[in-house]
Residue frames relative to the residue before (quaternion, step in Angstrom):
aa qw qx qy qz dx dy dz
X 1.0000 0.0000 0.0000 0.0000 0.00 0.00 0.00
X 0.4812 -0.6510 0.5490 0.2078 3.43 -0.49 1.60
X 0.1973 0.6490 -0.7251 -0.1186 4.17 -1.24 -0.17
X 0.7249 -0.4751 0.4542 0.2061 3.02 -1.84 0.67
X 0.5593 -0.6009 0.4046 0.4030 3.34 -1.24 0.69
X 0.7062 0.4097 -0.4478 0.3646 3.53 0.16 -1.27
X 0.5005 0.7078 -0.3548 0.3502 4.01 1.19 0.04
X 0.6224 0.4889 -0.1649 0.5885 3.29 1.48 -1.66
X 0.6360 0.5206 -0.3254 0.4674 3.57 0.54 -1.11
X 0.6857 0.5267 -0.2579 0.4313 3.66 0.04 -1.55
X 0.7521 0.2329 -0.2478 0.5646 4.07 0.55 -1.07
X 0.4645 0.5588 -0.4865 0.4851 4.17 0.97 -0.35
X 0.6959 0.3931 -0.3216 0.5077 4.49 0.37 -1.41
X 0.7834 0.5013 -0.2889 0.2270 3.47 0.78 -1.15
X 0.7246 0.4955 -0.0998 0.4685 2.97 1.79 -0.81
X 0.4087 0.6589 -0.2878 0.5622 3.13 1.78 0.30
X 0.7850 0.2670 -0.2047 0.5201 3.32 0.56 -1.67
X 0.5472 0.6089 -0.3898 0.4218 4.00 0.94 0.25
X 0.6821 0.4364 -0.2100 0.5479 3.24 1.15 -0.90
X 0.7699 0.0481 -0.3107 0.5554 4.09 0.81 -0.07
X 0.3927 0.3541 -0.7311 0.4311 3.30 0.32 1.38
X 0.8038 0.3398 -0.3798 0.3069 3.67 -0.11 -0.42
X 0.6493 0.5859 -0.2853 0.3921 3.50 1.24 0.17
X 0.6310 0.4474 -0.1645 0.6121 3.13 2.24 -0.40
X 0.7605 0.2914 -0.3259 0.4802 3.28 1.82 0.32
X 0.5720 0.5423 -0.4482 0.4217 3.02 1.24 0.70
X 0.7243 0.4360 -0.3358 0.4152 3.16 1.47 -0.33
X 0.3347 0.6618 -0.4880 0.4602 3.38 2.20 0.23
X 0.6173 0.6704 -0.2535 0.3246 3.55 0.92 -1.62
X 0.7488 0.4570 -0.2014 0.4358 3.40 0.27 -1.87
X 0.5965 0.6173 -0.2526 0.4465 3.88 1.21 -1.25
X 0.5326 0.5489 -0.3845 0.5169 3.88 1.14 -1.67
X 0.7951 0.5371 -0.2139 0.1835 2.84 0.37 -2.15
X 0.6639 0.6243 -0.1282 0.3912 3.29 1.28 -0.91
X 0.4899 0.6749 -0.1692 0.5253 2.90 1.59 -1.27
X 0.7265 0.3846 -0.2464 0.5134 3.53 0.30 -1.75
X 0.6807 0.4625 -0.4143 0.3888 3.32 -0.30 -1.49
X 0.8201 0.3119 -0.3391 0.3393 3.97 0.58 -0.65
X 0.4269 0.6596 -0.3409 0.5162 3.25 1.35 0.45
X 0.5606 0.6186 -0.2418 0.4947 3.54 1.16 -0.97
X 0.7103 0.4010 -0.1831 0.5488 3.22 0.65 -1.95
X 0.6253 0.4536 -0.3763 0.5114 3.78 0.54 -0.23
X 0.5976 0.4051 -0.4082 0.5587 3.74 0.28 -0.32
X 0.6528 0.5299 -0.3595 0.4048 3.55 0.26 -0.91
X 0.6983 0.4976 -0.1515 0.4918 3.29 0.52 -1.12
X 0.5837 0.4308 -0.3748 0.5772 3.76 1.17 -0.52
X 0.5962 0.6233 -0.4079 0.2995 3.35 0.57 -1.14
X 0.7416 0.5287 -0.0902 0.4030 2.97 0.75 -2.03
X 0.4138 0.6680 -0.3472 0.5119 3.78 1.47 -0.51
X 0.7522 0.5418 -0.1012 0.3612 3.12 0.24 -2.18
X 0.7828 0.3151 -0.1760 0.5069 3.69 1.05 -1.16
X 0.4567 0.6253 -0.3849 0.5023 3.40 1.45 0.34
X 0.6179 0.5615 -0.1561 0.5278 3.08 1.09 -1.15
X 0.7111 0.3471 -0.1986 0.5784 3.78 0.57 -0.71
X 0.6728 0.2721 -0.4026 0.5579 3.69 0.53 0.27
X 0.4633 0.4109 -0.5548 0.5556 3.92 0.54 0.26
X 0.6606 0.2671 -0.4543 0.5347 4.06 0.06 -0.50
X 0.7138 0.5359 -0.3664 0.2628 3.50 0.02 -0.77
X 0.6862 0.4773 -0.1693 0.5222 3.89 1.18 -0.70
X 0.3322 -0.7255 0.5935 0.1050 3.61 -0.84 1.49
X 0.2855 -0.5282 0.7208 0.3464 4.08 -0.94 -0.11
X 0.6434 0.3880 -0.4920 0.4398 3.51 -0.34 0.06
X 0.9202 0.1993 -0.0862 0.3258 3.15 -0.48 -1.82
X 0.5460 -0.6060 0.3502 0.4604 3.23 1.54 -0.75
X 0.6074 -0.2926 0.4366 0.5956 3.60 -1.09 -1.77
X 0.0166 -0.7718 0.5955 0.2224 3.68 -1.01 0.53
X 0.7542 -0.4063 0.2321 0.4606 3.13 -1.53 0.40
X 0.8419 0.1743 -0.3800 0.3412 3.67 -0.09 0.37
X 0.4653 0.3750 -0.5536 0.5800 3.18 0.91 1.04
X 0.8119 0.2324 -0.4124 0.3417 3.49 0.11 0.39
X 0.5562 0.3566 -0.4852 0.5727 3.28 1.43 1.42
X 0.6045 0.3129 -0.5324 0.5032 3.41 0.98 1.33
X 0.5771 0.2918 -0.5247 0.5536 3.62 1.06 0.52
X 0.4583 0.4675 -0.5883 0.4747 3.87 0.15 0.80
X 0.7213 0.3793 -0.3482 0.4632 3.35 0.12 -1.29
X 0.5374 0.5659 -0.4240 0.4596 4.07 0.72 -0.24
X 0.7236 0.4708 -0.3275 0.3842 3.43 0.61 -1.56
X 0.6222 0.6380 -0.2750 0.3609 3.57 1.22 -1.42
X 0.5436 0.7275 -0.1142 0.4028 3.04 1.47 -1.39
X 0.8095 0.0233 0.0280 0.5859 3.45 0.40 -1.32
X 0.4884 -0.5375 0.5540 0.4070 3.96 0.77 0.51
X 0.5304 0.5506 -0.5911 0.2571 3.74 -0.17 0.89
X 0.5282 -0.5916 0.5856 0.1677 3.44 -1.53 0.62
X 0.0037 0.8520 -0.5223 0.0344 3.93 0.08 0.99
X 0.0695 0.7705 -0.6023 0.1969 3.29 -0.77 1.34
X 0.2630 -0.8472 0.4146 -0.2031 2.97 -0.60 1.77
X 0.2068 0.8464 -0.4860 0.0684 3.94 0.97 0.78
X 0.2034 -0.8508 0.4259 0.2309 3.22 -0.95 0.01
X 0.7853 -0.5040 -0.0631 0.3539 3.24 -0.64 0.72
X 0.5425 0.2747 -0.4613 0.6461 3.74 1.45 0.90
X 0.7062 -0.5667 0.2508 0.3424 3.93 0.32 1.78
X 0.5265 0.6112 -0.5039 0.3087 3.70 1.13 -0.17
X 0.5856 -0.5429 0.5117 0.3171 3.80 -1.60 1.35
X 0.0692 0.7148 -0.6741 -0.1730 3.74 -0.75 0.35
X 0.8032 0.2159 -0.1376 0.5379 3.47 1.25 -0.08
X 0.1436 -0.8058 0.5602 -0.1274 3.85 -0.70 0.92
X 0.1743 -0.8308 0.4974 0.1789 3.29 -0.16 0.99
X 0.5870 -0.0427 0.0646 0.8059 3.79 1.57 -0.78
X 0.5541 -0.3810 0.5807 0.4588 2.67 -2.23 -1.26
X 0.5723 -0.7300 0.2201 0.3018 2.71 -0.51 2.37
X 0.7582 0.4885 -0.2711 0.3361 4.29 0.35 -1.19
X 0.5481 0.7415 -0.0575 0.3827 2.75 1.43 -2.28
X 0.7937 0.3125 -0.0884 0.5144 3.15 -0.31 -2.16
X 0.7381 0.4107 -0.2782 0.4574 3.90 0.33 -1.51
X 0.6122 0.3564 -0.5292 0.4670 4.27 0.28 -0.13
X 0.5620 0.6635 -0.3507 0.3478 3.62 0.72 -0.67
X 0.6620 0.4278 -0.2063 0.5798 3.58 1.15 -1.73
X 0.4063 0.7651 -0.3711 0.3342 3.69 1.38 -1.22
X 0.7495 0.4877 0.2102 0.3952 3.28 0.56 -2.37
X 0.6847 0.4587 -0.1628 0.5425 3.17 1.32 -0.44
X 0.7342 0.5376 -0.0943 0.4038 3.05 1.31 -1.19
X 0.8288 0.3409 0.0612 0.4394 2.73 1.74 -1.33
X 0.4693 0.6377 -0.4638 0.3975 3.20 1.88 -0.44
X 0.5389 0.4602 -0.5337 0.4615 4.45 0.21 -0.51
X 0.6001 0.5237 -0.3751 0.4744 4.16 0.53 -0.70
X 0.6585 0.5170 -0.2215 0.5000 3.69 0.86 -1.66
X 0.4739 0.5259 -0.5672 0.4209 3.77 0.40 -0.56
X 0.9536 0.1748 -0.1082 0.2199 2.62 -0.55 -1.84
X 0.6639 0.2752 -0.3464 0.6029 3.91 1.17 0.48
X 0.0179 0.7857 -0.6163 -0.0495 3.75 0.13 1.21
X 0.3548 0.7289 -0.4771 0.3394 3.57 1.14 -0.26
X 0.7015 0.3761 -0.1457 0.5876 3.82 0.93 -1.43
X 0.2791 -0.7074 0.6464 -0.0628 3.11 -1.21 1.76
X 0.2928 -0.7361 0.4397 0.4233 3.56 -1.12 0.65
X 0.7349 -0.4120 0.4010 0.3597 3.51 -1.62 0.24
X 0.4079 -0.5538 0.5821 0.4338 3.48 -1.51 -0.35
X 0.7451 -0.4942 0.3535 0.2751 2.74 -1.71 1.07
X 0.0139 -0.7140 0.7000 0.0030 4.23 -0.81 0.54
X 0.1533 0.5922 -0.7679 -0.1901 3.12 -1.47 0.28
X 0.4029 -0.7091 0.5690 0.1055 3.59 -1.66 0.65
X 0.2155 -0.7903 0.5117 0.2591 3.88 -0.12 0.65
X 0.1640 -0.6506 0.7402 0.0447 3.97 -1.30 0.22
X 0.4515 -0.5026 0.6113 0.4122 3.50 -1.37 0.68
X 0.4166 -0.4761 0.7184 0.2890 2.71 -2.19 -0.11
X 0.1801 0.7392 -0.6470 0.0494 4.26 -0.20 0.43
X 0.0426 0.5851 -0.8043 0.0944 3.06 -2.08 1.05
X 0.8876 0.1245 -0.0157 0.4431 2.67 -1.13 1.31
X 0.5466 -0.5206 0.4139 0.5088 3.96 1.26 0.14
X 0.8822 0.1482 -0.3650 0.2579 3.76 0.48 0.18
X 0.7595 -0.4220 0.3187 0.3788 3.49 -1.10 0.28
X 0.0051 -0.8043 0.5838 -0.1106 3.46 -0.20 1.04
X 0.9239 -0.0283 0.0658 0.3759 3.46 0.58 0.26
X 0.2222 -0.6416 0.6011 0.4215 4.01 -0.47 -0.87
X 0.2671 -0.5769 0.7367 0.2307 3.27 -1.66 0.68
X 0.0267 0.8253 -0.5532 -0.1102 3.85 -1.47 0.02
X 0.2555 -0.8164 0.5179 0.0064 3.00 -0.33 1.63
X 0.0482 -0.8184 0.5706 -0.0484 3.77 -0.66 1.16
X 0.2356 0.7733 -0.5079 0.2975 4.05 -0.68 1.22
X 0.2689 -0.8376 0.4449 0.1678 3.05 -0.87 1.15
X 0.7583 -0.3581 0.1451 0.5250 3.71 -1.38 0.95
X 0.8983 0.2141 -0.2293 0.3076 3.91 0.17 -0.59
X 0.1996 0.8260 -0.4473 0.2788 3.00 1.37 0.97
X 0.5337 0.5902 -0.2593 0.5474 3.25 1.32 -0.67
X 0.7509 0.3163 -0.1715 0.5538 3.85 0.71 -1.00
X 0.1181 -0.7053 0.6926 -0.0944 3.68 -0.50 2.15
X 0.7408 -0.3737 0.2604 0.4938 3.54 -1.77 -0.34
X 0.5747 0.5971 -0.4707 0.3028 3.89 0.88 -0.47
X 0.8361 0.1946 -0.0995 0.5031 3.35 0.95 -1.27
X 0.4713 0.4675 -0.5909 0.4584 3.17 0.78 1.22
X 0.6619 0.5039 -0.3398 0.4387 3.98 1.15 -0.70
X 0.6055 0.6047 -0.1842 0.4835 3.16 1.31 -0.77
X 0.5652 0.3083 -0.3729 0.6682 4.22 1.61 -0.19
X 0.8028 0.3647 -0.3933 0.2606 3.59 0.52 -0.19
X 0.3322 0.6037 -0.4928 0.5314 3.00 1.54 0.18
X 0.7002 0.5032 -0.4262 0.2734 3.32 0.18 -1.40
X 0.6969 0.3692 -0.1576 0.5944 3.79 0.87 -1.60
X 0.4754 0.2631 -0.6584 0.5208 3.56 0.03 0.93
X 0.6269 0.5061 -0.4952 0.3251 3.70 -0.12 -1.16
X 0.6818 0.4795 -0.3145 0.4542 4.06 0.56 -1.29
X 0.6869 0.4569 -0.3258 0.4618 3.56 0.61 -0.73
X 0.7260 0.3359 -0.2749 0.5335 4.03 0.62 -0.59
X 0.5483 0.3529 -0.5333 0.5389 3.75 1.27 -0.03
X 0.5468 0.5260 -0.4778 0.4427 4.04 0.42 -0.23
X 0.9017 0.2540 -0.1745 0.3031 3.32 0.21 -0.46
X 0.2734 0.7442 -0.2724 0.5451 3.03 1.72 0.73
X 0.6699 0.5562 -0.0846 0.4844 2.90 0.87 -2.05
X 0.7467 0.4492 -0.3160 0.3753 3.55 0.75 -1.37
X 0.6468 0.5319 -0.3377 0.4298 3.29 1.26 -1.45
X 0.7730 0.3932 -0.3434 0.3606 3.53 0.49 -0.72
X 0.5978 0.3778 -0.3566 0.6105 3.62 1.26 -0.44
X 0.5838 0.4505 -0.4938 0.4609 3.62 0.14 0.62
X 0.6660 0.2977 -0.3468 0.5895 4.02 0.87 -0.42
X 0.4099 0.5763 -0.5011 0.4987 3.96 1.08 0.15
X 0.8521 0.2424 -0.2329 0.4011 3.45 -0.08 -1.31
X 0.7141 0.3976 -0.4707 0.3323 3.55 0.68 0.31
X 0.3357 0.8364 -0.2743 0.3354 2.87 1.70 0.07
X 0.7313 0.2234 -0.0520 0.6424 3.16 1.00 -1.93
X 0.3735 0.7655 -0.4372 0.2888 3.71 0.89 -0.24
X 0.6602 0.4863 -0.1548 0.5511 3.15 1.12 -2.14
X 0.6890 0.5235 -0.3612 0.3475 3.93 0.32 -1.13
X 0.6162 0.5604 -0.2622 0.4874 3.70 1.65 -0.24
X 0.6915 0.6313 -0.0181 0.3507 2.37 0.72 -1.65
X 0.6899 0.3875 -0.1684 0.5879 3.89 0.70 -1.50
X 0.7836 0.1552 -0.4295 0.4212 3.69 -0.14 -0.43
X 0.5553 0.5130 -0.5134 0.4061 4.02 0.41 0.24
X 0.6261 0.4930 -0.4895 0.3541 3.50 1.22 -0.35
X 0.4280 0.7524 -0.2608 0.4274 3.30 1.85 -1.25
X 0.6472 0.4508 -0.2951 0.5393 4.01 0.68 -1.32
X 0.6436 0.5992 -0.2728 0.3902 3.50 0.61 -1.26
X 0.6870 0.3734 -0.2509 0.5707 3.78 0.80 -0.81
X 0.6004 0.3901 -0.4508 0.5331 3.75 0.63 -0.71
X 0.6869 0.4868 -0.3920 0.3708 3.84 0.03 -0.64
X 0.7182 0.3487 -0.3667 0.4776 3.33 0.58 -0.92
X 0.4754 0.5538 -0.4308 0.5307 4.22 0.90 -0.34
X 0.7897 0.2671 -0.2293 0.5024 3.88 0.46 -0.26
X 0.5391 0.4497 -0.4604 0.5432 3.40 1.01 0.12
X 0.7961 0.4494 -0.2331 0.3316 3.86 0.85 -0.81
X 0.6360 -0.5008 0.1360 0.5711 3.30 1.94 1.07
X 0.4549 0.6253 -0.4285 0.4675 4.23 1.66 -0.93
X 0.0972 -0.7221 0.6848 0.0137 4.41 0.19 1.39
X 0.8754 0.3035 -0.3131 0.2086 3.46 0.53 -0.71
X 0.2438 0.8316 -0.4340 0.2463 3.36 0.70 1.24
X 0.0934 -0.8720 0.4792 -0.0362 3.24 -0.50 0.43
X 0.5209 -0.6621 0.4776 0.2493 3.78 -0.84 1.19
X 0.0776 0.8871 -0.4056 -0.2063 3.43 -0.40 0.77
X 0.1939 0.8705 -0.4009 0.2097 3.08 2.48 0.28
X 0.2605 -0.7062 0.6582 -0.0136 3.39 -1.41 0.86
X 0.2038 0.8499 -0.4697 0.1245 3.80 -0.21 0.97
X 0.3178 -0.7526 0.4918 0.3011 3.61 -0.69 0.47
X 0.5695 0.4620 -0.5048 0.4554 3.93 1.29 0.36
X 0.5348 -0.7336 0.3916 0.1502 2.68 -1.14 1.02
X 0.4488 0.7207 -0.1872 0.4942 3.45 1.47 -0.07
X 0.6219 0.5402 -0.0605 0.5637 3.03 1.34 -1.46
X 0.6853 0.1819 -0.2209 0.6697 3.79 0.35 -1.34
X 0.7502 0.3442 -0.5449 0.1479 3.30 -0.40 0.39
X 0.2646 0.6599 -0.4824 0.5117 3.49 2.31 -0.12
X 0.7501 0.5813 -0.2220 0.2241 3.62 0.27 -1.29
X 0.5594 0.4885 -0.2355 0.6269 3.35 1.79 -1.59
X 0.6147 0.5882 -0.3144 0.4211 4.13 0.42 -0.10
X 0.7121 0.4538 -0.2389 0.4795 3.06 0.86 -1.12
X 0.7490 0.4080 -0.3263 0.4076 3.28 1.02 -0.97
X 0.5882 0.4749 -0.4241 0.4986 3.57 1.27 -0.42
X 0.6169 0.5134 -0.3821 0.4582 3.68 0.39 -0.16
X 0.6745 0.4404 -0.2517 0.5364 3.40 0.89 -0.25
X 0.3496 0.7322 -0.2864 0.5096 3.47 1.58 -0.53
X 0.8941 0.2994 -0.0277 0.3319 2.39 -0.61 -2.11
X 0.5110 0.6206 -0.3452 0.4844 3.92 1.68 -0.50
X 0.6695 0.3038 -0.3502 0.5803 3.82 0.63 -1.13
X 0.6821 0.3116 -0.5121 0.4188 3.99 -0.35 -0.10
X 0.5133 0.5015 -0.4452 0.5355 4.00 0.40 -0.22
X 0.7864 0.3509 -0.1998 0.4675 4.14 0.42 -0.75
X 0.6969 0.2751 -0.3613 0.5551 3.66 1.13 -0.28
X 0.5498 0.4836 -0.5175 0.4427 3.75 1.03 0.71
X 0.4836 0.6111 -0.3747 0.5023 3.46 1.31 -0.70
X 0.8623 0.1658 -0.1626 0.4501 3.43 0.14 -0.97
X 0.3567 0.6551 -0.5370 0.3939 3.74 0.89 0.78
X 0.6669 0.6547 -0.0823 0.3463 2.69 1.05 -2.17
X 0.5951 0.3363 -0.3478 0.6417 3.82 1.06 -1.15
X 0.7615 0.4552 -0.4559 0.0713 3.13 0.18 -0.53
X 0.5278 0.6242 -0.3270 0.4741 3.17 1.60 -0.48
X 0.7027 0.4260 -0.4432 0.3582 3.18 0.73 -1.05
X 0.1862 0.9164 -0.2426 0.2584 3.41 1.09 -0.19
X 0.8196 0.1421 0.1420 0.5365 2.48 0.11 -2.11
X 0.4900 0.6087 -0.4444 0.4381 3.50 1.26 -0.49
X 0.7372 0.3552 -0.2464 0.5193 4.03 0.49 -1.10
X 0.5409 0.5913 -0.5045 0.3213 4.36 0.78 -0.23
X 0.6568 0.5868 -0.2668 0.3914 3.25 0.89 -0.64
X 0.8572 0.3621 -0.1732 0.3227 3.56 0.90 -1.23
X 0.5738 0.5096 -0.2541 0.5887 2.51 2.57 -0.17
X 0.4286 0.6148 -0.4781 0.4579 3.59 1.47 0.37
X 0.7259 0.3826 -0.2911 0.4919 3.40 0.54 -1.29
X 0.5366 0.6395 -0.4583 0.3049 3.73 0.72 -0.55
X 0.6177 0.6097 -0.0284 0.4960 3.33 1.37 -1.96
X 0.5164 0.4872 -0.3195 0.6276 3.74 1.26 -0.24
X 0.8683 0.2277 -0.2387 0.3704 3.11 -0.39 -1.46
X 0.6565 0.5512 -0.3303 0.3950 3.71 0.97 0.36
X 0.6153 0.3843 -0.3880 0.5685 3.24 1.50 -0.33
X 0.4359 0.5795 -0.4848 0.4890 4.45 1.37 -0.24
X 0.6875 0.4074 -0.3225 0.5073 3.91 0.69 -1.14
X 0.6626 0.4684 -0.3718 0.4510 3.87 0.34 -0.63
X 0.6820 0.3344 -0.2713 0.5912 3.90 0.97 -1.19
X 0.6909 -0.5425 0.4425 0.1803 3.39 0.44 0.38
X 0.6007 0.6427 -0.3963 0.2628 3.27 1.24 -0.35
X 0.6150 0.3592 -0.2764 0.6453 3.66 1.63 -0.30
C-alpha cells in the first residue's frame, strides 16, 4: 500500500521529534534523578552526623544518659526514622531507642505506609545500621549506633518533589508531541502541496495539454528548480510539435503541386486529350 508524502514526512518529523524528546528526557530524568537521590543520602548522613554530635554533648562518663536526654534522643530517633543505640565503652546499651530491626521496620511502616500508597513503585531498602564513636572531651567513651532503612532518607518532600519531577517529563513529552505534530504537518504540506501542484502540470503535459505551465512559487530551492524544468520541458515539447506540424506542412505543399500536375496530365491521357 503506496502512502502519500505529506504522510511519510508527517510520521518521519513526528517520529523523530518523539524519539529525542524522550531520549533527552529520560536521560535528563535518570541524571535529576540521580543527582537528588545523592543529595538525599547526603543530607541524611549530615543529619545523622549532627545527631551524633548532640548525644556526645548530651552523655556524662559518670552518670551516663538521663531521663531527659534520652527523651530528646527519642524524640530525634522518632523524628528522623533512626534506630539509636548507645553502648558504652565495655559494649553495654545505656540507651535503646526500640528493638533495633523489629521495633524500627514497624515505626519504618507506620510512618511511611500513607507515603507507600501513593508511590508503590518505591520499595523499602535493607536494613543498615552505621556505627559513630562515642567522644567527650577527645576520648572514646563508647559507640553510638545508628540503624535505618534505604528510604529513610526519602520523606513526603522528596518523594512529592520525584513525582512532581516525572509528571513534569511526561506533560513536557506530550506537549512536545502535540506541538511537533502541528510542526510536521506544517512543513510536511509546504513540500508536499507544490510537488503535488508539479505532479498535475506533468501529468496535463504528458496527456498531449503542451501548454501548461508550473505556476508553483517556492523558496526551496530544489523545488523551483523541479519547477524551472518542467516548464522548459514543456517548452521545449510545444516547439518540437509546431515543427512537426510545420514540417508536414510544408512537405505538404511541396508534393500538391507535382502531384497536381501529375493528376492532370493523367486524367488529359485517360480523356484522351493527350
Amino acid at each position: 500500500m503506496k502512502m502519500s508524502l505529506m504522510k511519510k514526512l508527517s510520521i518521519g518529523f513526528l517520529l523523530t521529534a518523539f524519539v529525542s524528546i524522550l531520549i533527552a528526557g529520560l536521560v535528563s530524568n535518570y541524571m535529576i534523578g540521580k543527582k537528588f537521590n545523592n543529595y538525599l543520602i547526603d543530607e541524611h548522613k549530615t543529619k545523622v552526623d549532627k545527631i551524633a554530635t548532640v548525644i556526645d554533648g548530651l552523655y556524662d562518663e559518670q552518670t551516663g544518659i538521663s531521663t531527659n536526654n534520652k527523651a530528646e534522643i527519642l524524640r530525634y530517633s522518632n523524628a528522623e526514622e533512626l534506630y539509636i543505640e548507645v553502648k558504652n565503652t565495655m559494649g553495654v546499651i545505656v540507651f535503646t531507642s526500640g528493638s533495633a530491626k523489629v521495633q524500627n521496620k514497624t515505626m519504618m511502616d507506620s510512618m511511611m505506609g500513607s507515603m507507600m500508597n501513593d508511590f508503590s513503585s518505591i520499595k523499602p531498602g535493607q536494613y543498615t545500621e552505621d556505627s559513630y564513636p562515642l567522644i567527650k572531651n577527645n576520648k572514646k567513651l563508647g559507640t553510638i549506633v545508628f540503624g535505618y532503612y534505604g528510604t529513610s532518607f526519602l520523606n513526603a518532600g522528596a518523594l512529592t518533589f520525584k513525582t512532581t519531577l516525572n509528571h513534569s517529563f511526561f506533560l513536557s513529552i506530550f506537549i512536545a508531541l502535540i506541538f511537533g505534530f502541528i510542526i510536521s504537518i506544517f512543513l510536511s504540506k509546504q513540500i508536499s502541496s507544490p510537488l503535488t501542484k508539479i505532479t498535475d502540470t506533468a501529468n496535463r503535459i504528458r496527456n498531449g495539454d503542451l501548454k501548461a505551465r508550473s505556476r508553483v512559487v517556492s523558496k526551496t530551492k530544489e523545488i523551483d528548480d523541479l519547477t524551472i524544468s518542467i516548464n522548459y520541458l514543456a517548452e521545449t515539447l510545444q516547439k518540437q510539435e509546431h515543427l512537426r506540424k510545420r514540417l508536414t506542412s510544408d512537405m505538404a505543399h511541396e508534393l500538391r503541386t507535382p502531384l497536381t500536375n501529375l493528376k492532370s496530365h493523367i486524367e488529359a491521357l485517360l480523356d484522351k486529350v493527350w
